[in-house]
PDB file of the backbone (N, CA, C, O) and the ligand in Angstrom, with CONECT records:
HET     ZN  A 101       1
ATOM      1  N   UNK A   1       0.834  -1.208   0.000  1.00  0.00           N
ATOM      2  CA  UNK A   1       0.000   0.000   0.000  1.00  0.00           C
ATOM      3  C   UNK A   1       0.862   1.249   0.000  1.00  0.00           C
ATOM      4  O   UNK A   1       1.987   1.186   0.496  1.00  0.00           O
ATOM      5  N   UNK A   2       0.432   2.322  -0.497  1.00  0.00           N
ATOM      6  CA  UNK A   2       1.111   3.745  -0.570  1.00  0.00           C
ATOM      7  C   UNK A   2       0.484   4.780   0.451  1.00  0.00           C
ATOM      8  O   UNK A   2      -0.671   5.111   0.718  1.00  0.00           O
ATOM      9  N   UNK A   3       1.280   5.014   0.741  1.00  0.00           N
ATOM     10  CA  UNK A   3       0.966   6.598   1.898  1.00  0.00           C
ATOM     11  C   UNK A   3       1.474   7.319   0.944  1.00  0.00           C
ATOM     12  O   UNK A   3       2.404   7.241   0.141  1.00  0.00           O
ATOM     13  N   UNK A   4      -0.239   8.803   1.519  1.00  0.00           N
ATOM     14  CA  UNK A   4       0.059   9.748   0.801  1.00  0.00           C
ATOM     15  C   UNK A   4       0.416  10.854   1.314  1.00  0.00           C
ATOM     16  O   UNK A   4      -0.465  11.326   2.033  1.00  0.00           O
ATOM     17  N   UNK A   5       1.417  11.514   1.239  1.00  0.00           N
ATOM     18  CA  UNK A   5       1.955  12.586   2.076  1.00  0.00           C
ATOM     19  C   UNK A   5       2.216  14.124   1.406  1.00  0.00           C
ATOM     20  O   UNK A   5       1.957  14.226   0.206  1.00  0.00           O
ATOM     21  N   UNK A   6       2.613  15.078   1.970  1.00  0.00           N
ATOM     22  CA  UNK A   6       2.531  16.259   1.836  1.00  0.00           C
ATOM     23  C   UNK A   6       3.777  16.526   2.012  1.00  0.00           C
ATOM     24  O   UNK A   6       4.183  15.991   3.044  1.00  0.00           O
ATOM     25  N   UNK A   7       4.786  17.278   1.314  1.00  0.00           N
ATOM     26  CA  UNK A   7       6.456  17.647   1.806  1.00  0.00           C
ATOM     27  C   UNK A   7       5.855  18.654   1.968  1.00  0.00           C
ATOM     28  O   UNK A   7       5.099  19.375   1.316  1.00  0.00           O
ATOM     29  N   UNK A   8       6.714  18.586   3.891  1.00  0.00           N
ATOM     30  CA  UNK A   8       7.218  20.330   4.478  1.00  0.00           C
ATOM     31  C   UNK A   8       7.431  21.153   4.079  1.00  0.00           C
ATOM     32  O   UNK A   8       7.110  22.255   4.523  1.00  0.00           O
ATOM     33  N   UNK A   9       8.380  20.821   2.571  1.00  0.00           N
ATOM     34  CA  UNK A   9       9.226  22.009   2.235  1.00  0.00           C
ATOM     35  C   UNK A   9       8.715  22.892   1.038  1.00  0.00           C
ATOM     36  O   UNK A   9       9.009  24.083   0.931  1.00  0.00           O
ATOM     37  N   UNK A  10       7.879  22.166   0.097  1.00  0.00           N
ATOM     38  CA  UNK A  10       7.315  22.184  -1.079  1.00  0.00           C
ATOM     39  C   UNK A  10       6.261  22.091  -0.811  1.00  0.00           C
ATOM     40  O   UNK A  10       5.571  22.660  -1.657  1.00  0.00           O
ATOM     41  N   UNK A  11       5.729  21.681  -0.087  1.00  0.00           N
ATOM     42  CA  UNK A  11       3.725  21.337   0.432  1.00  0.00           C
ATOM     43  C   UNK A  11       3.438  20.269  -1.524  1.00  0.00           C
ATOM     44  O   UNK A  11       2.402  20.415  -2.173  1.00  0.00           O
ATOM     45  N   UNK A  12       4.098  19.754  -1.787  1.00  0.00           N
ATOM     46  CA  UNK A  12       3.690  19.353  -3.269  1.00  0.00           C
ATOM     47  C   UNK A  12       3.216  17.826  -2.534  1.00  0.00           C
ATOM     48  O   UNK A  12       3.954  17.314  -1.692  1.00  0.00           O
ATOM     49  N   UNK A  13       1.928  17.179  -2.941  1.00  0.00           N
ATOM     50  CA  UNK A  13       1.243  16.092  -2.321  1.00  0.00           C
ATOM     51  C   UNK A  13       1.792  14.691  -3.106  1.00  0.00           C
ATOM     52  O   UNK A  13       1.026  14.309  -3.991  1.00  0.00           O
ATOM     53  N   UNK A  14       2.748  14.049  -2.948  1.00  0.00           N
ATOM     54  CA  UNK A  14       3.264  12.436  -3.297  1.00  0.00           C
ATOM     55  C   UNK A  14       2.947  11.512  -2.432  1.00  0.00           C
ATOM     56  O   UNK A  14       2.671  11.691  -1.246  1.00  0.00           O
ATOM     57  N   UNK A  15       2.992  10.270  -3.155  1.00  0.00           N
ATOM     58  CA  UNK A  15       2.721   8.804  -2.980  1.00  0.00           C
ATOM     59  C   UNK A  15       4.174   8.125  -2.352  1.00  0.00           C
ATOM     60  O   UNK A  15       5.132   8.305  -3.104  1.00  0.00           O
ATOM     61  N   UNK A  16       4.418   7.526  -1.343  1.00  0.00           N
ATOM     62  CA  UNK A  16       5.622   6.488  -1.250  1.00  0.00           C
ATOM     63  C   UNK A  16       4.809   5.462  -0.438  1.00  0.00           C
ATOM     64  O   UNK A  16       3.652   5.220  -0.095  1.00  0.00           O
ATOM     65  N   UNK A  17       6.145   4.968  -0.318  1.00  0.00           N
ATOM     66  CA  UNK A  17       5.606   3.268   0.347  1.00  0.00           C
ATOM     67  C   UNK A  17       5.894   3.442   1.867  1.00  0.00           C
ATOM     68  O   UNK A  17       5.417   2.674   2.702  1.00  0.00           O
ATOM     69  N   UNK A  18       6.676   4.461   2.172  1.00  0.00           N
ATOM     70  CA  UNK A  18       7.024   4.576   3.623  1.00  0.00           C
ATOM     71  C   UNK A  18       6.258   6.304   4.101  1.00  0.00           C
ATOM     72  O   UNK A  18       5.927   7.221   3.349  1.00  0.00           O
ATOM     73  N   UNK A  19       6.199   6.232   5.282  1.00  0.00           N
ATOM     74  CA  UNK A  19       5.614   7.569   5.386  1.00  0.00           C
ATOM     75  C   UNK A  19       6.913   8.684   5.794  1.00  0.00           C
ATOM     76  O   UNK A  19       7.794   8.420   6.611  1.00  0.00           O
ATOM     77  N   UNK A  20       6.815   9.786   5.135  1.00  0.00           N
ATOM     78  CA  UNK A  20       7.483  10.378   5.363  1.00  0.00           C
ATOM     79  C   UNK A  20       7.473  11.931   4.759  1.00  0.00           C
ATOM     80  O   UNK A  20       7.638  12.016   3.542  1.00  0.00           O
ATOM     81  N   UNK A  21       7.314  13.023   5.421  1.00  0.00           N
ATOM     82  CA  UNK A  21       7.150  14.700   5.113  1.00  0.00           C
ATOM     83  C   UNK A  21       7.983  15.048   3.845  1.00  0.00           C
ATOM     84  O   UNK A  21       7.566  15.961   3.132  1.00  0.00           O
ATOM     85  N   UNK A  22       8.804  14.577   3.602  1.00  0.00           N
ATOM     86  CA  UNK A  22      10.062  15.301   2.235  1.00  0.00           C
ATOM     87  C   UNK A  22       9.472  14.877   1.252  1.00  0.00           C
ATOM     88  O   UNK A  22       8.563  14.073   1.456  1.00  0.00           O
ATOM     89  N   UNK A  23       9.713  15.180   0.202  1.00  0.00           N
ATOM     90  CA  UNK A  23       9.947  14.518  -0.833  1.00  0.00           C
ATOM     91  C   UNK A  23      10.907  14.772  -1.872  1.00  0.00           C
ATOM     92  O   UNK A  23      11.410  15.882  -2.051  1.00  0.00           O
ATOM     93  N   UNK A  24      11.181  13.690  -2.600  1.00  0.00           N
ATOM     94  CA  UNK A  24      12.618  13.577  -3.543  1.00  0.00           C
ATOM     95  C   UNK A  24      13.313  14.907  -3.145  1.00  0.00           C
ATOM     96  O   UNK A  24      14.042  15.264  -2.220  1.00  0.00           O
ATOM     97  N   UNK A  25      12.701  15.557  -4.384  1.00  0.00           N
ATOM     98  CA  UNK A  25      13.147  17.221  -4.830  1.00  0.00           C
ATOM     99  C   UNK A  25      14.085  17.711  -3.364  1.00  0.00           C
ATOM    100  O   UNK A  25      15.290  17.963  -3.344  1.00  0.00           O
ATOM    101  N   UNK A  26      13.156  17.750  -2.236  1.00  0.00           N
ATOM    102  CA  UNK A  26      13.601  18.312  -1.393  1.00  0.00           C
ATOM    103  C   UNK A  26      14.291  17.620  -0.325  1.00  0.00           C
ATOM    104  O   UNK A  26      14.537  18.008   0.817  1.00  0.00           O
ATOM    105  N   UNK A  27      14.577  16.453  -0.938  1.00  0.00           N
ATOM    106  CA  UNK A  27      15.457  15.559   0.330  1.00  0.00           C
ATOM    107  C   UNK A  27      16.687  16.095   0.117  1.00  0.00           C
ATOM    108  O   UNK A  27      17.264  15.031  -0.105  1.00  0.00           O
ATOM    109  N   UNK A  28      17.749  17.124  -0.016  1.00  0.00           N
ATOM    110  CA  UNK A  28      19.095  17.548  -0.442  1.00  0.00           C
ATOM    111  C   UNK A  28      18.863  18.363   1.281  1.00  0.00           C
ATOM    112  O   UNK A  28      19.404  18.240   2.380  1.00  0.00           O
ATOM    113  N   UNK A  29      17.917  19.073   0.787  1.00  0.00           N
ATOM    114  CA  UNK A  29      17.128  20.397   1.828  1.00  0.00           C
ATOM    115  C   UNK A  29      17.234  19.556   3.269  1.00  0.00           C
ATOM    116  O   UNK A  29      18.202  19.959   3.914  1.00  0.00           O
ATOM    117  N   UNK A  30      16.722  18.822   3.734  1.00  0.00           N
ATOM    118  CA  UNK A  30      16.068  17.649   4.628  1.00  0.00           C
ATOM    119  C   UNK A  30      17.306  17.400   5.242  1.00  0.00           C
ATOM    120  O   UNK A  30      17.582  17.684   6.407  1.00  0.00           O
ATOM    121  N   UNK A  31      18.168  16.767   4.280  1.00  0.00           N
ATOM    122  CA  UNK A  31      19.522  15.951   5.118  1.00  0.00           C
ATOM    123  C   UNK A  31      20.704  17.090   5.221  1.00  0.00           C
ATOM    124  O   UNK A  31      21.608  16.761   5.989  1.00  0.00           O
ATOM    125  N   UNK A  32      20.831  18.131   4.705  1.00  0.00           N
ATOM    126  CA  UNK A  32      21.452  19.207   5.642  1.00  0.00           C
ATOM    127  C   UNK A  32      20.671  19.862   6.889  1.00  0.00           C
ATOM    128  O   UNK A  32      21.368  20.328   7.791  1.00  0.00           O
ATOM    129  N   UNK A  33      19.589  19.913   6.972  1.00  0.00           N
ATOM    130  CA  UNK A  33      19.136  20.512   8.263  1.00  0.00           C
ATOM    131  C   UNK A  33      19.345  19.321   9.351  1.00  0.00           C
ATOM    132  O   UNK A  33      19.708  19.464  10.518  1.00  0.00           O
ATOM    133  N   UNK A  34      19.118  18.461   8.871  1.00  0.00           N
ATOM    134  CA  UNK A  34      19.085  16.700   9.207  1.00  0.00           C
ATOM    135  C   UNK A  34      19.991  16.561  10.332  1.00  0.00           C
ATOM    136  O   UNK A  34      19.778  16.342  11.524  1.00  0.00           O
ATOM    137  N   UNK A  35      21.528  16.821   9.368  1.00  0.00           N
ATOM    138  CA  UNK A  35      22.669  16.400   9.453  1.00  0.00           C
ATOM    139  C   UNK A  35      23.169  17.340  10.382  1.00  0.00           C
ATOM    140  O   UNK A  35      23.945  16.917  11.240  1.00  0.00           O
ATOM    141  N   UNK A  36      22.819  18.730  10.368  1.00  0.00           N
ATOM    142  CA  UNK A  36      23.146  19.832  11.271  1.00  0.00           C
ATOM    143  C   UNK A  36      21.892  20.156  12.908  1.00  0.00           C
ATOM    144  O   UNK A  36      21.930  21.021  13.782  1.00  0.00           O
ATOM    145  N   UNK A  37      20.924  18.973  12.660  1.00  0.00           N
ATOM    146  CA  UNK A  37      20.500  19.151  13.984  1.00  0.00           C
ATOM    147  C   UNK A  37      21.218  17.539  14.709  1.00  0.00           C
ATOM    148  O   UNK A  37      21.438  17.324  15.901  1.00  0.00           O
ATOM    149  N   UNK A  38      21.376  16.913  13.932  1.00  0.00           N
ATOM    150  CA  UNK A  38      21.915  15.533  14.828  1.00  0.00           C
ATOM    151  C   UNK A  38      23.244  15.689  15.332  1.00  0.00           C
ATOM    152  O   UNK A  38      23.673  15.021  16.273  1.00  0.00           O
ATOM    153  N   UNK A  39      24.118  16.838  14.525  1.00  0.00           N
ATOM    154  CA  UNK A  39      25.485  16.971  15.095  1.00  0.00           C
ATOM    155  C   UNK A  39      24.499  17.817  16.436  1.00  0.00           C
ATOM    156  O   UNK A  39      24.043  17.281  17.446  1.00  0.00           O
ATOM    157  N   UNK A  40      24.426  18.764  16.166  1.00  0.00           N
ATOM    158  CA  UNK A  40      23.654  19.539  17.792  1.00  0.00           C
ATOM    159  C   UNK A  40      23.033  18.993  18.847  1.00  0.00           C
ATOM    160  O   UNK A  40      22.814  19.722  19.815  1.00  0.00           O
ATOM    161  N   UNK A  41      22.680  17.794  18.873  1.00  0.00           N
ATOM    162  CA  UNK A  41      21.945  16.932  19.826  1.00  0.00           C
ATOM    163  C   UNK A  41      23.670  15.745  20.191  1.00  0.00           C
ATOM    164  O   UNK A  41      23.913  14.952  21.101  1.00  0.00           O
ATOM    165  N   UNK A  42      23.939  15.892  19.793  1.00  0.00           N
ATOM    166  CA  UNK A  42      25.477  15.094  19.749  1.00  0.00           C
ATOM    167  C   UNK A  42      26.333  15.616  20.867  1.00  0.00           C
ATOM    168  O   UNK A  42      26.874  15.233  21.905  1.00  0.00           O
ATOM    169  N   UNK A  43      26.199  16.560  20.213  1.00  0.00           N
ATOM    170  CA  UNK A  43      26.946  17.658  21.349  1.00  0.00           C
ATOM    171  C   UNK A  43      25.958  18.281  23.306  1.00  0.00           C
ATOM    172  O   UNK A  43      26.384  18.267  24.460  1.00  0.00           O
ATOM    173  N   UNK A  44      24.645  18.703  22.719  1.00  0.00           N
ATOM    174  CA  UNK A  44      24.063  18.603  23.650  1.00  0.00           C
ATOM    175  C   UNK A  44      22.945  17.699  23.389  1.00  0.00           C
ATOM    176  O   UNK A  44      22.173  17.813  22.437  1.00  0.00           O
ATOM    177  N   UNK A  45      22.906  16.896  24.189  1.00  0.00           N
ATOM    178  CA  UNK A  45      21.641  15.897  23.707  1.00  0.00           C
ATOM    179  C   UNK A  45      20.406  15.945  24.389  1.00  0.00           C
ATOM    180  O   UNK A  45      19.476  15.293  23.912  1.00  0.00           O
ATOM    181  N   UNK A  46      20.178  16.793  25.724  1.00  0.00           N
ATOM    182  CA  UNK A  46      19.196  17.147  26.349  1.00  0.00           C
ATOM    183  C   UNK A  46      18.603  18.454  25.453  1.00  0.00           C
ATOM    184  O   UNK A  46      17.502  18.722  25.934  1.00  0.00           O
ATOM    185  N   UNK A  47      18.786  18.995  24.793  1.00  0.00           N
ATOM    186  CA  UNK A  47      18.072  20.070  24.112  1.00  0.00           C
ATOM    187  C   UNK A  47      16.586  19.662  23.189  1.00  0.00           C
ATOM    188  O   UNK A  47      16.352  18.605  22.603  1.00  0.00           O
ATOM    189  N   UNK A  48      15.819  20.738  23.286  1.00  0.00           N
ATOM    190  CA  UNK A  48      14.411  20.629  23.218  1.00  0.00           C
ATOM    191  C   UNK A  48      13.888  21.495  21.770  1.00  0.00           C
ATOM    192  O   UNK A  48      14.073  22.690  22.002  1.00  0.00           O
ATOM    193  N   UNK A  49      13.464  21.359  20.752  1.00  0.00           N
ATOM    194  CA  UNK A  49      13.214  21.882  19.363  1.00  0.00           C
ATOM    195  C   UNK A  49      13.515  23.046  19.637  1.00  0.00           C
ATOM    196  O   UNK A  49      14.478  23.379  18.947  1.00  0.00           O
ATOM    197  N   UNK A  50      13.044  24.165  20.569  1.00  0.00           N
ATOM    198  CA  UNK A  50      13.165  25.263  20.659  1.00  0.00           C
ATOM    199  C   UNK A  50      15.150  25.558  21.108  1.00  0.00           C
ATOM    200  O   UNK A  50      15.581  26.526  20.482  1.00  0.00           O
ATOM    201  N   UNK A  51      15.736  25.186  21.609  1.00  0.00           N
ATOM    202  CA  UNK A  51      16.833  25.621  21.776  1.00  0.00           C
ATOM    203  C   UNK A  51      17.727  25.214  20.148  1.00  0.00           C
ATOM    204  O   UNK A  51      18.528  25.902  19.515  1.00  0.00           O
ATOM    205  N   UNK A  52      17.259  24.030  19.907  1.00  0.00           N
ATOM    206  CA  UNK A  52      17.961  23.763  18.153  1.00  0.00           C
ATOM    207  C   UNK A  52      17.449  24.753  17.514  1.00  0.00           C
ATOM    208  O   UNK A  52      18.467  25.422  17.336  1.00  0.00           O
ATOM    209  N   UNK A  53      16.691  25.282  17.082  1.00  0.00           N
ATOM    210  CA  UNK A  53      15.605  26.355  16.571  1.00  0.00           C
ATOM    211  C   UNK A  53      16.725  27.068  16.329  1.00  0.00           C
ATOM    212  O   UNK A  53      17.298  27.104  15.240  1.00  0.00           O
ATOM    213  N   UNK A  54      17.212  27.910  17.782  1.00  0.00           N
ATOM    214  CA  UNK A  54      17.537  29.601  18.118  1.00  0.00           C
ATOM    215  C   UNK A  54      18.983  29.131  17.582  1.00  0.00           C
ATOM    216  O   UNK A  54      19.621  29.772  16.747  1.00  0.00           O
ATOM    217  N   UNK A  55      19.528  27.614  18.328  1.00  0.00           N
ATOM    218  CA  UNK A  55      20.943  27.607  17.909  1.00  0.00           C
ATOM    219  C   UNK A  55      21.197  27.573  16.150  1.00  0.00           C
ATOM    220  O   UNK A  55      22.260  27.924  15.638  1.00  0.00           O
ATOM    221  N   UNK A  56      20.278  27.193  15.549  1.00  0.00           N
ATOM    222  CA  UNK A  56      20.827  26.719  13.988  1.00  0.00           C
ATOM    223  C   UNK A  56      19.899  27.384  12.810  1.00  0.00           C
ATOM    224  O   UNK A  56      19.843  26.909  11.676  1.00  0.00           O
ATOM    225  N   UNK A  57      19.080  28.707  13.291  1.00  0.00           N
ATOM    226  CA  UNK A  57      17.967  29.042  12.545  1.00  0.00           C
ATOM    227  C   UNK A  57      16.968  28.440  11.551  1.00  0.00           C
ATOM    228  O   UNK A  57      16.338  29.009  10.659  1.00  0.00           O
ATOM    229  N   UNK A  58      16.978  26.668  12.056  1.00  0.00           N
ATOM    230  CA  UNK A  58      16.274  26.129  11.706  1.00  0.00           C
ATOM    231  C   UNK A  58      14.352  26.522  12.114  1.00  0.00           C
ATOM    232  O   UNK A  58      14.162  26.669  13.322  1.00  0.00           O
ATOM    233  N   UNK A  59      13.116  26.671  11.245  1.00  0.00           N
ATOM    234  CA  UNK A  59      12.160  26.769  11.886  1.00  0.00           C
ATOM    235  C   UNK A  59      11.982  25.349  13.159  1.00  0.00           C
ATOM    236  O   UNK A  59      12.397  24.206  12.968  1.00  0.00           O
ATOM    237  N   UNK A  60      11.291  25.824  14.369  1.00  0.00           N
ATOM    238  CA  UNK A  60      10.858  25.075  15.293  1.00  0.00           C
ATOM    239  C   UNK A  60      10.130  23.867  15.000  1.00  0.00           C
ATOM    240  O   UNK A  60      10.296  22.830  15.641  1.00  0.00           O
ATOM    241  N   UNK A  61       9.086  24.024  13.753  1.00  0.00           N
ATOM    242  CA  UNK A  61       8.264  23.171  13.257  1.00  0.00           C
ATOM    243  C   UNK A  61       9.235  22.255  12.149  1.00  0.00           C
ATOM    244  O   UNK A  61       8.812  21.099  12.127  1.00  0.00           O
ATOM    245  N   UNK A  62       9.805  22.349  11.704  1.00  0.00           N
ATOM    246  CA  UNK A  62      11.042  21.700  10.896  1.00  0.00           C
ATOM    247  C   UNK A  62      11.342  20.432  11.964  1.00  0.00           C
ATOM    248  O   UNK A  62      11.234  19.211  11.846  1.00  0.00           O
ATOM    249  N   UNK A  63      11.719  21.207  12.933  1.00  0.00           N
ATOM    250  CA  UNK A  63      12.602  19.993  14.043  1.00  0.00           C
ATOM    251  C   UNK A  63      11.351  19.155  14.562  1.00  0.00           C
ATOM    252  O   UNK A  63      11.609  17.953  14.639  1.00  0.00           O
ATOM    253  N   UNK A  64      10.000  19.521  14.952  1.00  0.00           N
ATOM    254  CA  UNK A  64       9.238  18.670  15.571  1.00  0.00           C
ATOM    255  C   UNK A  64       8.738  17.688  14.366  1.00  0.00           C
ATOM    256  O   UNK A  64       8.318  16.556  14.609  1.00  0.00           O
ATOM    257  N   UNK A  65       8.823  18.237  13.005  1.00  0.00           N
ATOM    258  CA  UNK A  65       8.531  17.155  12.115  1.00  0.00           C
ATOM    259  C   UNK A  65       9.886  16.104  12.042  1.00  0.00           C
ATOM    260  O   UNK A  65       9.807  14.879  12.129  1.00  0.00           O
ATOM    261  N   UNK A  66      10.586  16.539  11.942  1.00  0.00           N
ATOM    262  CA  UNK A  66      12.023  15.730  12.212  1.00  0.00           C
ATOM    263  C   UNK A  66      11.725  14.321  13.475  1.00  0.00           C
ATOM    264  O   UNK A  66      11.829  13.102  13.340  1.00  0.00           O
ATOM    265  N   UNK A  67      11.416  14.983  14.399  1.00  0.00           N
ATOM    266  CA  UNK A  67      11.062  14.028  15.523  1.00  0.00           C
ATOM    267  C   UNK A  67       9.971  13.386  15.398  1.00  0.00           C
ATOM    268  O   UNK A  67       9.991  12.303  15.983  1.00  0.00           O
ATOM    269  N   UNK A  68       8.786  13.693  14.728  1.00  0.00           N
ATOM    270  CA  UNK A  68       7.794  13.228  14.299  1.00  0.00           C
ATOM    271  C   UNK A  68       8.120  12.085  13.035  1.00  0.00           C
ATOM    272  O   UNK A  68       7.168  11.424  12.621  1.00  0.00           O
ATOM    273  N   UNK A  69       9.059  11.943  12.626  1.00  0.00           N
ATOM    274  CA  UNK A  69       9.192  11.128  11.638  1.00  0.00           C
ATOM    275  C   UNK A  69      10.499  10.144  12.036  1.00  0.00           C
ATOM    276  O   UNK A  69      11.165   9.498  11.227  1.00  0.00           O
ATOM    277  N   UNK A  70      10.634  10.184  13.070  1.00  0.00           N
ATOM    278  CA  UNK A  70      11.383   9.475  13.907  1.00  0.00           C
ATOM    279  C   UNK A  70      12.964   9.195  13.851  1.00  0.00           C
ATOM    280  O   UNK A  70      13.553   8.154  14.142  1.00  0.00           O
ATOM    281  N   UNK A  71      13.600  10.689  13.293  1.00  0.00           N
ATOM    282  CA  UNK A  71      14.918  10.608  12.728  1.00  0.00           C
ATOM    283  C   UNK A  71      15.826  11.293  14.223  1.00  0.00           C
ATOM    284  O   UNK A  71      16.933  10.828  14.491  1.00  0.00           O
ATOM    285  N   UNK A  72      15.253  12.326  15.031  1.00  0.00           N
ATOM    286  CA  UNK A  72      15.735  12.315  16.340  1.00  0.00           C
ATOM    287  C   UNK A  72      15.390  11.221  17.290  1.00  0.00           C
ATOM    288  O   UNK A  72      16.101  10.982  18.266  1.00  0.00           O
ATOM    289  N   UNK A  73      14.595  10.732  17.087  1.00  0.00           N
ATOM    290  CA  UNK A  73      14.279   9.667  18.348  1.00  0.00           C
ATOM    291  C   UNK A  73      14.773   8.320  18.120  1.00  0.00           C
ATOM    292  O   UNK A  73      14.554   7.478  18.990  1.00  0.00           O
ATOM    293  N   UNK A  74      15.460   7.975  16.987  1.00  0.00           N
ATOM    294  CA  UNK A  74      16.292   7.034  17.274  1.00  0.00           C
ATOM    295  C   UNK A  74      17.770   7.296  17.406  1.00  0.00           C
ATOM    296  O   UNK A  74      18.476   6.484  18.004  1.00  0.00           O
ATOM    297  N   UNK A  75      18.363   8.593  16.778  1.00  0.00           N
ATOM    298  CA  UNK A  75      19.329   9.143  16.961  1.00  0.00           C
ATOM    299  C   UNK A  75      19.602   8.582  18.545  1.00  0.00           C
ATOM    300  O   UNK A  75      20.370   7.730  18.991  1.00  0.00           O
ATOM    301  N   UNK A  76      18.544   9.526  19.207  1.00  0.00           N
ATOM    302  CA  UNK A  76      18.643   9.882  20.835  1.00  0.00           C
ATOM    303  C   UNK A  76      18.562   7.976  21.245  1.00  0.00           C
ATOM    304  O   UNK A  76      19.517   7.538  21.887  1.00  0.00           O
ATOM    305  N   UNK A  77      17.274   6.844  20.790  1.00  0.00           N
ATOM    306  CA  UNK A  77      17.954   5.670  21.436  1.00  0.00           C
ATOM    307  C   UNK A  77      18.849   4.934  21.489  1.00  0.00           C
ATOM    308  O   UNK A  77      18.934   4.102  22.393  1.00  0.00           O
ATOM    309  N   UNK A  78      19.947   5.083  20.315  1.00  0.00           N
ATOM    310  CA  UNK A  78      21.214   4.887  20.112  1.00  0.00           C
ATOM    311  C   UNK A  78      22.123   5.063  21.771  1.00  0.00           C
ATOM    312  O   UNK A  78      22.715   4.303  22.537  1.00  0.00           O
ATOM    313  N   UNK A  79      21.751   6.686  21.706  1.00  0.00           N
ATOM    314  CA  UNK A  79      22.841   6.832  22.750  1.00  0.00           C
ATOM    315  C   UNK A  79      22.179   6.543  24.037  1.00  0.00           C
ATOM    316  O   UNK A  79      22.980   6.402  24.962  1.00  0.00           O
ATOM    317  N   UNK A  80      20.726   6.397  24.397  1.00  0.00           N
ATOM    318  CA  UNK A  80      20.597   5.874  25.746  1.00  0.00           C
ATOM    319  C   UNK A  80      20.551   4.204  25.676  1.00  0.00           C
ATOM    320  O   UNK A  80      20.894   3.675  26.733  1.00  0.00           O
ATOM    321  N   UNK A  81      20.244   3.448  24.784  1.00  0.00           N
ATOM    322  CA  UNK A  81      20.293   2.099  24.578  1.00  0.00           C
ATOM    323  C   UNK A  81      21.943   1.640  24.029  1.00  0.00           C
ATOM    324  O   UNK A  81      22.245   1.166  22.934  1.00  0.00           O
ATOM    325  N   UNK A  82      22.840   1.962  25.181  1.00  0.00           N
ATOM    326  CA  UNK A  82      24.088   1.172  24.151  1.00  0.00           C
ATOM    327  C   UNK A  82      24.474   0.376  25.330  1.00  0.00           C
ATOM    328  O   UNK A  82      24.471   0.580  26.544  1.00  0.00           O
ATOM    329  N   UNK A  83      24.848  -0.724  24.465  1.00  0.00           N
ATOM    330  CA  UNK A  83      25.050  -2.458  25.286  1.00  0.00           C
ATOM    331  C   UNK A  83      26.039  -1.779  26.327  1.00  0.00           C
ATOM    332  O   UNK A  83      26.472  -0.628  26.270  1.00  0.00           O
ATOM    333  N   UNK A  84      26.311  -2.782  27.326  1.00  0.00           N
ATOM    334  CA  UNK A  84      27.193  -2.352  28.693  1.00  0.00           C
ATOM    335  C   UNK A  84      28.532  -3.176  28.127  1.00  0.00           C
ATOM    336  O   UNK A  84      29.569  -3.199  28.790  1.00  0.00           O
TER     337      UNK A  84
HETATM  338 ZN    ZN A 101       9.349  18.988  -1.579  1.00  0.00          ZN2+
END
C-alpha cells in the first residue's frame, strides 16, 4: 500500500511506500538541516526543538517534524540504549 503525504518544504502532495514529510526534490534540503540538527543533539543531547531552533535558525516546526518522523528519536535511542 502507498501513503500519501505532503512535503514540508514544497507542500507538493506524493505517494511512497514509507511515510514520510520530504519529498525527492527536497530531500538535499532535509539531510542538511538533518545532518546539522543531529550533530547539535550530539553535542548537547538534552536540548528541546526550541533551543535547536535559536541555535541553527532552523524553523521550530522543521525539528518537531524531524522528531515526528522518527529521525531524532532514534538518533537519541542509540545513545541511551548502548550495550554495557
Ligand atoms: Zn518537496
Amino acid at each position: 500500500m502507498l501513503y500519501t503525504n505532503v512535503c514540508k518544504h514544497c507542500h507538493k502532495v506524493f505517494k511512497s511506500k514509507i511515510r514520510t514529510l520530504c519529498c525527492k526534490e527536497c530531500r538535499n534540503l532535509d539531510e542538511d538541516q538533518l545532518d546539522d540538527i543531529v550533530k547539535y543533539l550530539k553535542q548537547y543531547p538534552n536540548s528541546n526543538a526550541l533551543q535547536i531552533s535559536e541555535e541553527l535558525g532552523i524553523h521550530p516546526f522543521e525539528i518537531i517534524k524531524f522528531m515526528e518522523e522518527g529521525w531524532l528519536g532514534e538518533s537519541k535511542g542509540e545513545f541511551s540504549r548502548l550495550p554495557d
